[in-house]
PDB file as gemmi writes it, atoms N, CA and C in Angstrom:
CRYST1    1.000    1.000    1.000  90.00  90.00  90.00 P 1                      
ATOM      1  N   UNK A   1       7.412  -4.989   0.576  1.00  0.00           N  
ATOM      2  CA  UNK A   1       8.446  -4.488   1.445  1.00  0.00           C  
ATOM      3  C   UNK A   1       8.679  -3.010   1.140  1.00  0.00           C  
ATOM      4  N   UNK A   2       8.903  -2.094   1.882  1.00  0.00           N  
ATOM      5  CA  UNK A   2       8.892  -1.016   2.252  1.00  0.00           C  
ATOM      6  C   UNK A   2      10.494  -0.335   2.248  1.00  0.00           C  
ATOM      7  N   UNK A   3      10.976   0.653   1.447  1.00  0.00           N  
ATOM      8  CA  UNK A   3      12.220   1.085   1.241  1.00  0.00           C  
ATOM      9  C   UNK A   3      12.612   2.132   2.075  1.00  0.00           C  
ATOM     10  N   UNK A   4      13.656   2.372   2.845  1.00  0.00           N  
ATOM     11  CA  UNK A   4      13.839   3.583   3.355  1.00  0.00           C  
ATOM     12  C   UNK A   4      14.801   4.278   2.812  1.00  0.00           C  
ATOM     13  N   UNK A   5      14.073   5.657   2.954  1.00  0.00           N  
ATOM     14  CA  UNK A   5      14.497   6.874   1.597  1.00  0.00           C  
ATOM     15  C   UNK A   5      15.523   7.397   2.739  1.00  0.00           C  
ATOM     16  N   UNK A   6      15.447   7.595   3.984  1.00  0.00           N  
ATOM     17  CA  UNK A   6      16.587   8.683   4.578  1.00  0.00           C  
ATOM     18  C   UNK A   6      17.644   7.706   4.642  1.00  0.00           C  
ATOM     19  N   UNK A   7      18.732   7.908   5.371  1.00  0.00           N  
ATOM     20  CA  UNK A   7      20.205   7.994   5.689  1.00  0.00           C  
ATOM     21  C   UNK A   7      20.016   7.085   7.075  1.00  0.00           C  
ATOM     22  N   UNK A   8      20.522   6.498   7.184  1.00  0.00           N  
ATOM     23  CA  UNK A   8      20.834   5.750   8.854  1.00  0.00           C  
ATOM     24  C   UNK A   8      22.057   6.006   8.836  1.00  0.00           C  
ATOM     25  N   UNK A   9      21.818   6.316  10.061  1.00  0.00           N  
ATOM     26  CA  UNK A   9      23.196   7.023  10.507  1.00  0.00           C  
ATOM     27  C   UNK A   9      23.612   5.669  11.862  1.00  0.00           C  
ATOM     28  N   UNK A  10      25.384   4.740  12.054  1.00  0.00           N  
ATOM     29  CA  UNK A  10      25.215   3.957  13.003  1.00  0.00           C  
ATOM     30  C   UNK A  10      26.316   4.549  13.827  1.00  0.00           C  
ATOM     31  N   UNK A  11      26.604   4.493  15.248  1.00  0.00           N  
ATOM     32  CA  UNK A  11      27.593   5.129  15.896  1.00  0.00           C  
ATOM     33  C   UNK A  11      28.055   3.883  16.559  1.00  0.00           C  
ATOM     34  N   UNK A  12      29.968   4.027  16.785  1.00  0.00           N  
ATOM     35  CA  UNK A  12      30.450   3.050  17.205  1.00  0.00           C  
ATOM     36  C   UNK A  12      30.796   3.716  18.499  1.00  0.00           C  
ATOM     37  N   UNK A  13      31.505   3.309  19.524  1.00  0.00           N  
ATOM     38  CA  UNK A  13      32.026   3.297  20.321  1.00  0.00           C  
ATOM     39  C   UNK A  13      33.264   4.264  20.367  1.00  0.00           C  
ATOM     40  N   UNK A  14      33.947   4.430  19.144  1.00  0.00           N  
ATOM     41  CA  UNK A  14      35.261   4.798  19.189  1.00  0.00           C  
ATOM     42  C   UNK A  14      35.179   6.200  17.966  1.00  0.00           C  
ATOM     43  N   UNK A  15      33.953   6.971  18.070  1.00  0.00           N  
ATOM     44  CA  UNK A  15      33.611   8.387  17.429  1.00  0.00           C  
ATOM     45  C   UNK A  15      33.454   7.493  15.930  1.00  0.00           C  
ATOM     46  N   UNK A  16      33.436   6.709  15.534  1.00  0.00           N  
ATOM     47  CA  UNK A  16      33.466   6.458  14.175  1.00  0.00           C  
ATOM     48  C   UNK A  16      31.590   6.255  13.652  1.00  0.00           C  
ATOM     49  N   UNK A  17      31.507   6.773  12.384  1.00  0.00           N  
ATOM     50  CA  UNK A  17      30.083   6.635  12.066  1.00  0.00           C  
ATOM     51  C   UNK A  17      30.198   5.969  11.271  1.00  0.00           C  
ATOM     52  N   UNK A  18      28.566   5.182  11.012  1.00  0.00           N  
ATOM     53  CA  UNK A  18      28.711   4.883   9.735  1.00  0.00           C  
ATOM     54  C   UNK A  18      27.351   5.129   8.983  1.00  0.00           C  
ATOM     55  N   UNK A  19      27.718   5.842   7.372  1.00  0.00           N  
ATOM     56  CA  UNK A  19      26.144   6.527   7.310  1.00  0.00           C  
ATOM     57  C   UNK A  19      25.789   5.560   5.844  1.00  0.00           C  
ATOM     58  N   UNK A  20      24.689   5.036   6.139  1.00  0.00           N  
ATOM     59  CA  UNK A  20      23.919   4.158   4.906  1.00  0.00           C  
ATOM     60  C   UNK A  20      24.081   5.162   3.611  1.00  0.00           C  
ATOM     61  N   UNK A  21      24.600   4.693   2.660  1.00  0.00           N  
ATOM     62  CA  UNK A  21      24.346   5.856   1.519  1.00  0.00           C  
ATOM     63  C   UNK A  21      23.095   5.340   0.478  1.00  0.00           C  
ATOM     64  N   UNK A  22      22.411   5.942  -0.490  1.00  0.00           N  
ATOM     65  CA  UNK A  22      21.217   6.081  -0.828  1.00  0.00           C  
ATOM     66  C   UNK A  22      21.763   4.796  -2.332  1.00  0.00           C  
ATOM     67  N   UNK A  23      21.025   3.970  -2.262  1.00  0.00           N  
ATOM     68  CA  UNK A  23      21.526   2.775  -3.465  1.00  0.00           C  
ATOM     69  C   UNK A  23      21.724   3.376  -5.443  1.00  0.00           C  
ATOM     70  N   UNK A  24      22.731   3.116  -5.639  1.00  0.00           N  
ATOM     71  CA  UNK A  24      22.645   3.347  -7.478  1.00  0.00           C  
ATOM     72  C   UNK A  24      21.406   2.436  -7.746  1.00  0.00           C  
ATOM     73  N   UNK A  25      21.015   2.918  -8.599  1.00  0.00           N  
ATOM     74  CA  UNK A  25      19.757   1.895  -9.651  1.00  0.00           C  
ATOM     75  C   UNK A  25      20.661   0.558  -9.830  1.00  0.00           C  
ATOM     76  N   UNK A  26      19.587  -0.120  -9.979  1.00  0.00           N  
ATOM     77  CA  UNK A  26      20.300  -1.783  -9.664  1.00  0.00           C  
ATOM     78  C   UNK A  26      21.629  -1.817  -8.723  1.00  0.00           C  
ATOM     79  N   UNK A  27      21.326  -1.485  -7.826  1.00  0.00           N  
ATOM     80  CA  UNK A  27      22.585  -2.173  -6.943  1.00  0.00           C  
ATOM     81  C   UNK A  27      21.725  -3.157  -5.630  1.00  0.00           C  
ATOM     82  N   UNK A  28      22.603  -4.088  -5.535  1.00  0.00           N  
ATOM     83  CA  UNK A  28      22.146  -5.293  -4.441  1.00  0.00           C  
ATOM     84  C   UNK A  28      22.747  -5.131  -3.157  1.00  0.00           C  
ATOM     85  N   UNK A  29      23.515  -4.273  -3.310  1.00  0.00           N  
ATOM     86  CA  UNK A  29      24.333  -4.297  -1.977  1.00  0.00           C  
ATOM     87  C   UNK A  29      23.803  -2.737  -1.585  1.00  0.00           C  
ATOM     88  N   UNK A  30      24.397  -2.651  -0.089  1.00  0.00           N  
ATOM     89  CA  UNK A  30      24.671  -1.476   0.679  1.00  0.00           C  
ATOM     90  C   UNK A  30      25.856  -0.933   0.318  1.00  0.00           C  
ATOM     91  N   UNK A  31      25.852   0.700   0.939  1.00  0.00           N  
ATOM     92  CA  UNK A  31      27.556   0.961   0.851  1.00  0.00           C  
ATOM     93  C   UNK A  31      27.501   1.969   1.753  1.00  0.00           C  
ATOM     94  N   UNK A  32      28.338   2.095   3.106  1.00  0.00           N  
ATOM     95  CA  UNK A  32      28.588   3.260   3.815  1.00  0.00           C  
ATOM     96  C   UNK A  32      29.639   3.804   3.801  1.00  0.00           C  
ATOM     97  N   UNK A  33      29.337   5.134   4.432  1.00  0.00           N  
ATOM     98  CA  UNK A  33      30.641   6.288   4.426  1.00  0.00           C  
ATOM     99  C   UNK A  33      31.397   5.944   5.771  1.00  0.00           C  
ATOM    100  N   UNK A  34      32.369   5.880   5.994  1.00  0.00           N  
ATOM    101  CA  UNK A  34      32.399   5.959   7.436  1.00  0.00           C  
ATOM    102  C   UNK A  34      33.063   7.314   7.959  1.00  0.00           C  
ATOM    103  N   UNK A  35      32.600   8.042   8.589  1.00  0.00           N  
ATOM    104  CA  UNK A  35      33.154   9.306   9.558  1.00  0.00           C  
ATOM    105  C   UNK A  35      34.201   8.811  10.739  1.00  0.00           C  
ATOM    106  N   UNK A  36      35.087   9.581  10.486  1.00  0.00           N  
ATOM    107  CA  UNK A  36      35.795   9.651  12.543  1.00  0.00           C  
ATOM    108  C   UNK A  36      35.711  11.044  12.642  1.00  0.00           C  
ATOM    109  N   UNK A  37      34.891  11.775  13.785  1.00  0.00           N  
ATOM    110  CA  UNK A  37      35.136  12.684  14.257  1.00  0.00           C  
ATOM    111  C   UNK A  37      34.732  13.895  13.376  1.00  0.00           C  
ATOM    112  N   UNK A  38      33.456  13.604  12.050  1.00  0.00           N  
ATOM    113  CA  UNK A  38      32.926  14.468  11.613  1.00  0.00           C  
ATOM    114  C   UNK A  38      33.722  14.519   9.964  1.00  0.00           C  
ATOM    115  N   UNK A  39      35.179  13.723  10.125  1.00  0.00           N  
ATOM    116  CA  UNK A  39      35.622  13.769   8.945  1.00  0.00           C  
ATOM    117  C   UNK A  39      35.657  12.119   8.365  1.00  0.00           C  
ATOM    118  N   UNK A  40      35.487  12.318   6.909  1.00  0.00           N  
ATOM    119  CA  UNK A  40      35.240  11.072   6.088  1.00  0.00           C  
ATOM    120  C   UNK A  40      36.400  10.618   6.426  1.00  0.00           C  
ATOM    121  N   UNK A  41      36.409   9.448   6.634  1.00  0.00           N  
ATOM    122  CA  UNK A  41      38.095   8.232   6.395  1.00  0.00           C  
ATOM    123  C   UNK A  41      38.171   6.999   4.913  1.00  0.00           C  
ATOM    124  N   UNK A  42      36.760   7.134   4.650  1.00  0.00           N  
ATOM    125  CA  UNK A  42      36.652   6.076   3.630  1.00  0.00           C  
ATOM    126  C   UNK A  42      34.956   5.172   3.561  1.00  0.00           C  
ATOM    127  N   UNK A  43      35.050   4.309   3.074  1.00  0.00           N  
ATOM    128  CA  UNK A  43      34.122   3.649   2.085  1.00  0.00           C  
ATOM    129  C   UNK A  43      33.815   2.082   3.182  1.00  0.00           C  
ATOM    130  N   UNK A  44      32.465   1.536   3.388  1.00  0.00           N  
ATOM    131  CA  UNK A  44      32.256  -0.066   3.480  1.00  0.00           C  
ATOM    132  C   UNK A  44      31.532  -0.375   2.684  1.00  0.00           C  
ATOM    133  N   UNK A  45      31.836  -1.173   1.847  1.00  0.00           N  
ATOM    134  CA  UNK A  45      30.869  -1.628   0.444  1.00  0.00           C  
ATOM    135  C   UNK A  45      31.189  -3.356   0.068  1.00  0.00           C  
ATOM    136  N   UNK A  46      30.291  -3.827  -1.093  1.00  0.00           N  
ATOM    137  CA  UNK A  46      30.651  -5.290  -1.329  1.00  0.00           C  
ATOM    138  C   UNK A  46      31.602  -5.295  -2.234  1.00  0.00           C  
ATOM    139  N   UNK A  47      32.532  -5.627  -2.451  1.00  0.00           N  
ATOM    140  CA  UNK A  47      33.416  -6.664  -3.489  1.00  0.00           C  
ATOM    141  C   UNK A  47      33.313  -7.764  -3.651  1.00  0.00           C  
ATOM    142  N   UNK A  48      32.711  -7.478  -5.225  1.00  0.00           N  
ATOM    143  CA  UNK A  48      32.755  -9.303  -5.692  1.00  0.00           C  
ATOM    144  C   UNK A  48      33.794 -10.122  -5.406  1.00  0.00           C  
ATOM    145  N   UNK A  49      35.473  -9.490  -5.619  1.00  0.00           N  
ATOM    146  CA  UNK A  49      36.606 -10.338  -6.043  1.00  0.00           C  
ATOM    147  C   UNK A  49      36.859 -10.890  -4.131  1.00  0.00           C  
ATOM    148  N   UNK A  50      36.356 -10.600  -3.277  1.00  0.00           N  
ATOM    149  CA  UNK A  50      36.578 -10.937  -1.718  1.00  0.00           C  
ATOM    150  C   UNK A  50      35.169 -11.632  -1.412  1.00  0.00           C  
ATOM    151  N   UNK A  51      33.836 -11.414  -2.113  1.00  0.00           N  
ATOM    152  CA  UNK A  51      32.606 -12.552  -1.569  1.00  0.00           C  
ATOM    153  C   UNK A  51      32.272 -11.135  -0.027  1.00  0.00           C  
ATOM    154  N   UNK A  52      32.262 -10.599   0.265  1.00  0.00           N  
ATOM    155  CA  UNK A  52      32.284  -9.446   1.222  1.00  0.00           C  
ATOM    156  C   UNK A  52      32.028  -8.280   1.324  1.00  0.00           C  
ATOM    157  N   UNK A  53      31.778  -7.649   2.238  1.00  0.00           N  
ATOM    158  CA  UNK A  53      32.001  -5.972   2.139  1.00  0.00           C  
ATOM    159  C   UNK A  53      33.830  -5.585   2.850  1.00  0.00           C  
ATOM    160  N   UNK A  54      33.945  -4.810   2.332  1.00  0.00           N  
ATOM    161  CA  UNK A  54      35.656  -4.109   2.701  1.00  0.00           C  
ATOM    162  C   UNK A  54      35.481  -3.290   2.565  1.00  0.00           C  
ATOM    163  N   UNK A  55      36.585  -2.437   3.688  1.00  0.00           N  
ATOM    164  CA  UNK A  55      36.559  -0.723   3.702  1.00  0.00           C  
ATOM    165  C   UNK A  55      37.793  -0.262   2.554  1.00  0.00           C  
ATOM    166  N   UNK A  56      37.471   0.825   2.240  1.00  0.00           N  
ATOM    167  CA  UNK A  56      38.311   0.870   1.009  1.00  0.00           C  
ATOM    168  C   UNK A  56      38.607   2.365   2.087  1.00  0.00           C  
ATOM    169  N   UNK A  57      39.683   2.859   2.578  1.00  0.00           N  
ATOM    170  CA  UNK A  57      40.362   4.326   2.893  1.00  0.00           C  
ATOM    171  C   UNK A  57      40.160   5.659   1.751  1.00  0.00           C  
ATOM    172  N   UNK A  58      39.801   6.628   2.389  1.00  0.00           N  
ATOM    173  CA  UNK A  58      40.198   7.914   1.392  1.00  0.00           C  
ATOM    174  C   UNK A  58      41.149   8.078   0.626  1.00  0.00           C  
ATOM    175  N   UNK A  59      41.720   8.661  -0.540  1.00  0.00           N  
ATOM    176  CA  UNK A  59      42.707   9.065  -0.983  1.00  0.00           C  
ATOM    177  C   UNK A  59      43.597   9.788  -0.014  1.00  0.00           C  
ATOM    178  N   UNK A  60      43.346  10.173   0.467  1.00  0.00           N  
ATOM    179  CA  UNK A  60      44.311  11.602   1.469  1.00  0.00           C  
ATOM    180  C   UNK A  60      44.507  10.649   2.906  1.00  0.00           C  
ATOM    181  N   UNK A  61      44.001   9.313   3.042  1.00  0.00           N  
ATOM    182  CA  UNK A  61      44.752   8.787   4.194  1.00  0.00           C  
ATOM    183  C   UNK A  61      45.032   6.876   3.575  1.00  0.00           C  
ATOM    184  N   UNK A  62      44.921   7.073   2.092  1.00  0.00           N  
ATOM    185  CA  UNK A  62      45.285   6.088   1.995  1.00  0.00           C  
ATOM    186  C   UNK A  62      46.860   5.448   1.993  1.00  0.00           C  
ATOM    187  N   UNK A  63      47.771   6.766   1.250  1.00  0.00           N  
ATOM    188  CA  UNK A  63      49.383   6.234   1.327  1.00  0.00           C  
ATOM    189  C   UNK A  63      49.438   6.003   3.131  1.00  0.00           C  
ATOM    190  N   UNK A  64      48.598   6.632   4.158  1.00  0.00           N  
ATOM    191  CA  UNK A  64      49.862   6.158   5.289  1.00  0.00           C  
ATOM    192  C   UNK A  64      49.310   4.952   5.865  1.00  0.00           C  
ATOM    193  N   UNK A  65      47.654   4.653   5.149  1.00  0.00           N  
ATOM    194  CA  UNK A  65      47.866   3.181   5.949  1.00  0.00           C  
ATOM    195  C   UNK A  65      48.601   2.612   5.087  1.00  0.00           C  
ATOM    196  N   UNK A  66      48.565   2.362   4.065  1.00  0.00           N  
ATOM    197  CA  UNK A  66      49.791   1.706   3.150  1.00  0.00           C  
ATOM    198  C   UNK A  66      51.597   1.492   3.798  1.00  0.00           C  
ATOM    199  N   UNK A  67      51.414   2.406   4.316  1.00  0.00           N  
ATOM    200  CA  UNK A  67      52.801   2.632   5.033  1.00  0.00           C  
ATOM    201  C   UNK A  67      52.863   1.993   5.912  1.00  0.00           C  
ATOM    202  N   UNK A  68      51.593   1.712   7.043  1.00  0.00           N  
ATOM    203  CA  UNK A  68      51.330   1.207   8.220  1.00  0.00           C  
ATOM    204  C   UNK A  68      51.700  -0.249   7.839  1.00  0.00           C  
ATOM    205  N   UNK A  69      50.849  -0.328   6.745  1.00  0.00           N  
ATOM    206  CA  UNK A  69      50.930  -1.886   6.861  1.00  0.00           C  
ATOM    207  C   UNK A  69      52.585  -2.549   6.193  1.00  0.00           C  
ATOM    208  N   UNK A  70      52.882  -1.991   5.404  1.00  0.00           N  
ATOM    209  CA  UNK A  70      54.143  -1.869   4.968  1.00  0.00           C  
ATOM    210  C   UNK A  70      55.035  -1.958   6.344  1.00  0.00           C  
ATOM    211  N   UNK A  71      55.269  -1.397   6.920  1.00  0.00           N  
ATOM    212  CA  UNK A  71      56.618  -1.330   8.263  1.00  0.00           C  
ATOM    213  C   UNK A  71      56.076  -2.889   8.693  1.00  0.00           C  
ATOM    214  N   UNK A  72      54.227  -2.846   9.108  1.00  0.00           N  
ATOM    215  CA  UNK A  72      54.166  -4.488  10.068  1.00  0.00           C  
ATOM    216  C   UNK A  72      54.701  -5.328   9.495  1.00  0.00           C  
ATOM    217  N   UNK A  73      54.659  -5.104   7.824  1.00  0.00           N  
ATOM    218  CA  UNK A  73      54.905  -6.610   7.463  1.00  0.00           C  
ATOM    219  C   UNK A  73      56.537  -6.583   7.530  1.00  0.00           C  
ATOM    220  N   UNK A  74      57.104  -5.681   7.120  1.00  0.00           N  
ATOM    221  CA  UNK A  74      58.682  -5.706   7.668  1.00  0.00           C  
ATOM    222  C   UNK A  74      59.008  -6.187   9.073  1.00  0.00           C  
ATOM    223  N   UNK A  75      58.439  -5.614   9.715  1.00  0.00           N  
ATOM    224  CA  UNK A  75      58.237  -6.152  11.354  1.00  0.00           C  
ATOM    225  C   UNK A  75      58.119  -7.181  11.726  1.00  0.00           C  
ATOM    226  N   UNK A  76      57.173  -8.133  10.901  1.00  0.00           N  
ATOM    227  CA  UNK A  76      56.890  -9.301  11.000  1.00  0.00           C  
ATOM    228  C   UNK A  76      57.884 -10.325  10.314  1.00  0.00           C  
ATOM    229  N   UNK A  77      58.410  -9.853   9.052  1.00  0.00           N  
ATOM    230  CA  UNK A  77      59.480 -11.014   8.416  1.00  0.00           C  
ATOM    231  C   UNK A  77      60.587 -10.880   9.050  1.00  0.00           C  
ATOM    232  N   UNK A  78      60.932  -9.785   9.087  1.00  0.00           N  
ATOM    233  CA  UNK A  78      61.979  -9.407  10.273  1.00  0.00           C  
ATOM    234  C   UNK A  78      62.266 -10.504  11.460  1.00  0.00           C  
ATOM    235  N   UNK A  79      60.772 -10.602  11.905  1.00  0.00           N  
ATOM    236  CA  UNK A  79      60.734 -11.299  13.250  1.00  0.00           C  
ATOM    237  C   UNK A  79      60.577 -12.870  12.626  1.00  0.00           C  
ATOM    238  N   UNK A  80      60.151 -13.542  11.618  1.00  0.00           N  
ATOM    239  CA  UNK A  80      60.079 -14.322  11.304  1.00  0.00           C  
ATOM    240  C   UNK A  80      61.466 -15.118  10.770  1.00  0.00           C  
ATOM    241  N   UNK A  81      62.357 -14.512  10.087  1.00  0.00           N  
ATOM    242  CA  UNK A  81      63.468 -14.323   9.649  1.00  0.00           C  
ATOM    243  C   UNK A  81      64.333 -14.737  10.854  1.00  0.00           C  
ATOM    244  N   UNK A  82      64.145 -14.335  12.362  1.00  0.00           N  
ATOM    245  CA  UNK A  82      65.683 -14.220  13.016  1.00  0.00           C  
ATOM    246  C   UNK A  82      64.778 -15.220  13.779  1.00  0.00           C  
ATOM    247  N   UNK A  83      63.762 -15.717  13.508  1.00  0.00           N  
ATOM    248  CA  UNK A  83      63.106 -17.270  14.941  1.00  0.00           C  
ATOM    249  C   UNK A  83      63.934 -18.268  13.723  1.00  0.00           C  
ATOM    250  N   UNK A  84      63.928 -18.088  12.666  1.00  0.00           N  
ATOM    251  CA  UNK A  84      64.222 -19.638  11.733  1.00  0.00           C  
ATOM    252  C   UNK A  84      66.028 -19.928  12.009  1.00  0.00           C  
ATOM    253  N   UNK A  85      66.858 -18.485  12.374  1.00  0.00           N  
ATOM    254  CA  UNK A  85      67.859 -18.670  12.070  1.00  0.00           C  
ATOM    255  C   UNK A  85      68.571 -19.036  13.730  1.00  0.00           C  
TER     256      UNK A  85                                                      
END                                                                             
């Protein structure tokens, strides 16, 4: 079997890329960068502790999805909270 040395580059629909990155010595998995719009947003790679690959966010846009998800879940107990009562 035959290895490929360049970069695949995959394009979504919604400006987002995703670029194959070049493997560490012994690694079994893949891992891509993903681009929106020419700028990095973060990481798709495997995690053992999930059995999967997961996107892991940049540092510099990780507090606001944190935030994002933070308000839904308020949003959601919120809403969960006033159906029980």
């Amino acid at each position: 079997m035959k290895y490929i040395d360049t970069y695949q580059v995959f394009e979504s629909k919604s400006n987002l890329s995703f670029t194959k990155q070049p493997r560490k010595k012994d690694a079994k998995t893949d891992v891509y960068n993903v681009s929106k719009s020419g700028t990095l947003i973060g990481q798709v790679k495997w995690s053992s502790r999930f059995r999967g690959y997961l996107f892991t966010p940049t540092a510099d846009c990780e507090s606001e999805i944190k935030d994002f998800v933070k308000d839904i879940m308020s949003e959601y107990r919120a809403a969960k909270k006033k159906s029980k009562d």
